[in-house]
C-alpha positions as CSV (number, residue, x, y, z in Angstrom):
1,X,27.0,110.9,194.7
2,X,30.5,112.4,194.5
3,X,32.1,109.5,195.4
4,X,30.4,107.1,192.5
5,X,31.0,109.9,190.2
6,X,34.9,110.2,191.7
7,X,34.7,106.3,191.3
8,X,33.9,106.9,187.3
9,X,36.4,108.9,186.6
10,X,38.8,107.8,187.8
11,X,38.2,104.3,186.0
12,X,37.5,106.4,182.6
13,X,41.1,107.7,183.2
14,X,42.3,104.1,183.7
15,X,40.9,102.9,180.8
16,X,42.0,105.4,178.2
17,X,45.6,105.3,179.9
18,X,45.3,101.8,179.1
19,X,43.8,102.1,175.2
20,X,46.9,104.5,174.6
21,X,49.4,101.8,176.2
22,X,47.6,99.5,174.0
23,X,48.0,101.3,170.7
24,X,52.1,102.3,171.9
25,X,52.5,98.3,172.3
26,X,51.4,97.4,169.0
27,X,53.4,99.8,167.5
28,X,56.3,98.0,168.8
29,X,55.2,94.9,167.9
30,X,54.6,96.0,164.5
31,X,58.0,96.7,164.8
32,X,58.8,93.0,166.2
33,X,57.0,91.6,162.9
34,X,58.7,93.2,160.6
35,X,62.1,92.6,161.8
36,X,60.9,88.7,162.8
37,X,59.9,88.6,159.0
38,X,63.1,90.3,157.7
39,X,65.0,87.5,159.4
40,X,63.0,84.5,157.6
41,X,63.1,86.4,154.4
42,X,66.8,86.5,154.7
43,X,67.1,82.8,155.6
44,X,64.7,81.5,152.3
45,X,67.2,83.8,150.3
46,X,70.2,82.4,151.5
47,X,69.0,78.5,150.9
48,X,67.9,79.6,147.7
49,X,71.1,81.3,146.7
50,X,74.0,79.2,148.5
51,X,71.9,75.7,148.6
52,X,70.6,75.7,145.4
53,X,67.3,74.8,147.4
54,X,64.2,75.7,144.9
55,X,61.4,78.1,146.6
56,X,58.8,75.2,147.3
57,X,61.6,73.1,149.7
58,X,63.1,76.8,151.1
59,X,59.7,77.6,152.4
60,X,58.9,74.1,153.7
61,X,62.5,74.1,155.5
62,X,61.7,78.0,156.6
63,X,58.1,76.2,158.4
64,X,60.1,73.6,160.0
65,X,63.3,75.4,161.6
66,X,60.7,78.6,162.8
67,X,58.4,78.6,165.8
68,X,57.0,82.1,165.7
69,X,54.4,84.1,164.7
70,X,54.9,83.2,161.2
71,X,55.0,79.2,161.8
72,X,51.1,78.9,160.3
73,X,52.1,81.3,157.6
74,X,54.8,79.1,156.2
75,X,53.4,75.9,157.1
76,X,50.1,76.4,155.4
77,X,52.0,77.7,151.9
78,X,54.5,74.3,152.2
79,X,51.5,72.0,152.8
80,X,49.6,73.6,150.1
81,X,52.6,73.6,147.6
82,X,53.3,69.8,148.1
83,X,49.4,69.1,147.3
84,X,49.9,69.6,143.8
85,X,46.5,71.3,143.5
86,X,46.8,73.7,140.4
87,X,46.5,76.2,142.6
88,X,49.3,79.3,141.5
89,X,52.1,79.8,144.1
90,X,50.9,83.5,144.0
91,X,47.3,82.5,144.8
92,X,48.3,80.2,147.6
93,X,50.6,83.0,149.3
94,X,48.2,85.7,149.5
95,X,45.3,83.0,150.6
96,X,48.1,82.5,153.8
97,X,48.5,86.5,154.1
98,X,45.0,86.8,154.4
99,X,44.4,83.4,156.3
100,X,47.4,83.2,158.9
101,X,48.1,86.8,159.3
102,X,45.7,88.1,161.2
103,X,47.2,87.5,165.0
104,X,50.6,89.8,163.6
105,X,50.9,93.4,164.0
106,X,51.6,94.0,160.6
107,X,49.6,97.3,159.0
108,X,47.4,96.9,156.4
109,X,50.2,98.4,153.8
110,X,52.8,95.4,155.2
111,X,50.1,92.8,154.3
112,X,49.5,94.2,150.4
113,X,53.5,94.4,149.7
114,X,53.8,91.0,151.3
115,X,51.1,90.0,148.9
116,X,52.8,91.8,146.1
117,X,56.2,90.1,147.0
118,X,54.9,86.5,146.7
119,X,52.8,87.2,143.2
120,X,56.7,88.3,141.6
121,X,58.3,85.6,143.8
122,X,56.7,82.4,142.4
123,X,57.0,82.1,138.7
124,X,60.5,83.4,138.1
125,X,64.2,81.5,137.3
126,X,66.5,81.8,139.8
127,X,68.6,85.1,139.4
128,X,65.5,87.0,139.3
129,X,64.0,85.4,142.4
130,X,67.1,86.7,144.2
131,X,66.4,90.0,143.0
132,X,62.9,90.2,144.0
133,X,64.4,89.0,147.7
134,X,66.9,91.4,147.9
135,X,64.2,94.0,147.4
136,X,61.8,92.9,149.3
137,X,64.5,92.9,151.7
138,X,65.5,96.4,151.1
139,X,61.8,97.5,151.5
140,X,61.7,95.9,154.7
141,X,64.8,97.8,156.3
142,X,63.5,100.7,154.7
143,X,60.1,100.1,156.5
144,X,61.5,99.2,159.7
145,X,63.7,101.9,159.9
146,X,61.3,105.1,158.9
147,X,59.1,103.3,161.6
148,X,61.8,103.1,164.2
149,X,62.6,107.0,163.6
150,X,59.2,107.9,164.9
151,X,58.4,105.2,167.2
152,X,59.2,106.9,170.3
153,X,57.6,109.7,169.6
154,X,54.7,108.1,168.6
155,X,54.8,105.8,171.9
156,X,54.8,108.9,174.1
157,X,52.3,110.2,171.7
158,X,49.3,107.8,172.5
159,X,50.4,106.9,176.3
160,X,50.1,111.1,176.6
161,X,46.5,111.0,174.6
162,X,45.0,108.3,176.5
163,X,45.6,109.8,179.7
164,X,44.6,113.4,178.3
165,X,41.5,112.2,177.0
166,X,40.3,110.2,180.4
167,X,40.9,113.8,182.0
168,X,38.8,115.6,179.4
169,X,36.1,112.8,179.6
170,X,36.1,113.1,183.3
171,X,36.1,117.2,183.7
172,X,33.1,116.7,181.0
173,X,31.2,113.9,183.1
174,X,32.0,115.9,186.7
């Protein structure tokens, strides 16, 4: 009897350890994301501004040079663009944030300014695309870096809870 109940606790411990590595890990994915989509952001802006590329091709050569999490993300708004549809470019980006986002790490919040970036992206001349890039951009450093700040903490945070809370669990259940 002691040894089942030894048995149980022991694999309650394991598995809230585990749940807090979890949560730590998709904190620094989150991380990851944001910085992976920084990069791309930065790209489309700079064939926009130095090629003279209009948004529609930008994106289209963004899905074909990028292999990442965001590949079905940009694919899916360039093969919905060249369809010619009627649909708005500001409906057909946040049907991909909802669609193709799902396997990222990105929060809730990153998912409604992403959103909110491509309804002021689509519709505008030139110049003030580049403005709305540059700050999108700057809300993405700004992002990553207040997360960065805390992301230790916050790692040694949940690894330290999940492992807390097995022990509680188990002193309860012996």
């Amino acid at each position: 009897m002691i040894v089942t109940k030894l048995i149980g606790c022991v694999l309650v411990i394991a598995s809230t350890a585990g749940m807090g590595l979890f949560f730590s890990s998709e904190m620094k994915c989150r991380v990851e994301d944001l910085k992976e989509l920084k990069k791309l952001i930065l790209l489309m802006r700079g064939d926009i501004r130095f090629s003279n590329t209009p948004l529609p091709e930008a994106i289209s050569a963004i899905a074909r040079r990028h292999n990442g999490k965001y590949f079905g993300f940009f694919t899916k708004i360039s093969t919905k663009l060249t369809e010619l549809s009627g649909i708005t470019f500001c409906e057909i980006w946040k049907e991909a944030v909802i669609q193709e986002l799902i396997d990222t790490s990105l929060s809730k919040k990153d998912k409604i300014h992403l959103s909110q970036f491509g309804e002021n992206l689509g519709y505008l001349d030139k110049e003030m695309q580049m403005n709305t890039l540059d700050l999108y951009i700057t809300q993405l450093e700004d992002e990553i870096e207040e997360f960065s700040k805390t992301l230790k903490e916050k790692t040694y945070l949940y690894n330290s809870l999940g492992v807390m809370a097995g022990i509680f669990v188990s002193i309860i259940m012996f």
